[in-house]
C-alpha positions in Angstrom: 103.6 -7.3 -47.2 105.4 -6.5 -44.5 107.7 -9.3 -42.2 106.3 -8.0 -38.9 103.4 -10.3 -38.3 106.0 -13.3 -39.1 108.3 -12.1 -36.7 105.5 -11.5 -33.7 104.4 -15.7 -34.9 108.0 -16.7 -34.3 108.0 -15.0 -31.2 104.8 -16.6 -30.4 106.1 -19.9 -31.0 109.4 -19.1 -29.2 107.4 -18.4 -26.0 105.6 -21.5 -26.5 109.1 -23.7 -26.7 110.1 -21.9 -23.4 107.0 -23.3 -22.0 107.7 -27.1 -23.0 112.1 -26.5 -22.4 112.5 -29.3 -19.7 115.0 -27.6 -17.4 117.5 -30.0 -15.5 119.9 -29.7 -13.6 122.2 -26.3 -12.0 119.4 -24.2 -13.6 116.4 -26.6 -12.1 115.7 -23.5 -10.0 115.2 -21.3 -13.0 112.2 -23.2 -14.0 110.1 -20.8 -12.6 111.4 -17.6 -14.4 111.5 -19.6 -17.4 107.6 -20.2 -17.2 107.1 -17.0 -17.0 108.7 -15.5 -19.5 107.7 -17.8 -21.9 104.0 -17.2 -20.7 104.8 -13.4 -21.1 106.1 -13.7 -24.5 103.0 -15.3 -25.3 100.6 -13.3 -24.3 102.5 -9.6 -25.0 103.3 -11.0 -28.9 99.4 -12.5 -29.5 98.1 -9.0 -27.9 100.3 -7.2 -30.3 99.4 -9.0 -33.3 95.2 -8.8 -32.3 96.0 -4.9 -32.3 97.3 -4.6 -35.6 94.8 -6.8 -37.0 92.3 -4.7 -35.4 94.1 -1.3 -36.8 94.1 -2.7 -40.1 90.7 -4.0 -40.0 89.7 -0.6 -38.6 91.6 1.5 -41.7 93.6 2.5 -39.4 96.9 1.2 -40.1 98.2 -0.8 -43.0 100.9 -3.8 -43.3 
């Protein structure tokens, strides 16, 4: 098996850690950047890992 689809989960998950990261402080005014990049790393990883699920389910691509 190849490590790929653990490596688009942890980058799921890292997205999702952004999302909860209570920023304080000098960088309080990066909060919203921070949102959003989390929220982006969200979305582009689950999209990505839904594609090669659908490739492989398809015949198309293999793991």
């Amino acid at each position: 098996m190849n490590s790929y689809p653990l490596l688009f989960l942890a980058c799921i998950l890292a997205g999702f850690s952004l999302l909860r990261v209570p920023v304080t402080g000098f960088l309080a005014p990066l909060s919203p950047l921070v949102t959003v990049i989390g929220v982006l790393t969200v979305l582009l990883f689950a999209f990505v890992l839904i594609y090669h699920g659908l490739m492989f389910l398809a015949g198309k691509k293999k793991f």
